[in-house]
C-alpha positions as CSV (number, residue, x, y, z in Angstrom):
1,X,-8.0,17.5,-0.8
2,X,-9.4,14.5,-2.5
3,X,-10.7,11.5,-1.2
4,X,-8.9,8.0,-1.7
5,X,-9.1,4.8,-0.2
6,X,-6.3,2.8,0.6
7,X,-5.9,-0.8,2.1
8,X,-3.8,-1.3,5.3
9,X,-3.2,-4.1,7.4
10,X,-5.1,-4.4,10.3
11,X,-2.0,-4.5,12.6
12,X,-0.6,-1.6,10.7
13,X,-3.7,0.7,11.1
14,X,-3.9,-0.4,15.1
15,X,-0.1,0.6,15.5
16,X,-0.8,4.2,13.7
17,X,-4.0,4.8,15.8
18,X,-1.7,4.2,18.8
19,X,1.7,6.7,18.0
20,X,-0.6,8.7,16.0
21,X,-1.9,10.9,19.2
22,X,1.6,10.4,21.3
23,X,3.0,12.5,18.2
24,X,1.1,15.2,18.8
25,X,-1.7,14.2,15.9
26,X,-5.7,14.1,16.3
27,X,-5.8,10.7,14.7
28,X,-4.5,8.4,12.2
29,X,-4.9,9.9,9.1
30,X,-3.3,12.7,9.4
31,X,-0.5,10.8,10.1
32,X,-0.6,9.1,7.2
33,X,-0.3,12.2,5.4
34,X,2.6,13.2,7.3
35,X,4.1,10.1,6.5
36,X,3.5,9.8,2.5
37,X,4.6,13.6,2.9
38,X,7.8,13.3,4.0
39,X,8.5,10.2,2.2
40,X,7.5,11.8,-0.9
41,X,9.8,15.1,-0.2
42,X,12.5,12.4,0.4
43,X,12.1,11.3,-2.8
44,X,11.9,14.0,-5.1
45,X,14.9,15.6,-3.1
46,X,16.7,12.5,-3.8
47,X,15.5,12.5,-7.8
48,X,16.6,16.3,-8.1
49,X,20.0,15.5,-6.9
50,X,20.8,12.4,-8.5
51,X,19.7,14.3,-12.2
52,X,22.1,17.2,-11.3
53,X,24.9,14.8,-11.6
């Protein structure tokens, strides 16, 4: 993996420490992986279909 750092809101970061371990994770940041993760899948699902048009 490598190492990034990445500005959040204060509000945001509270709200992700909070739903972060009542979704099963051991803290925040690996639910921000999760998140970017899926949203990136998302994406490039939605890219690969819209180019076999």
């Amino acid at each position: 993996m490598t190492m990034i750092s990445l500005r959040i809101p204060e509000d945001v970061l509270e709200d992700l420490k909070l739903v972060a371990p009542r979704l099963g994770f051991s803290g925040y940041q690996p639910l921000i992986r999760a998140y970017i993760g899926q949203g990136l899948r998302e994406d490039l699902a939605r890219l690969e279909n819209d180019t076999e048009c």
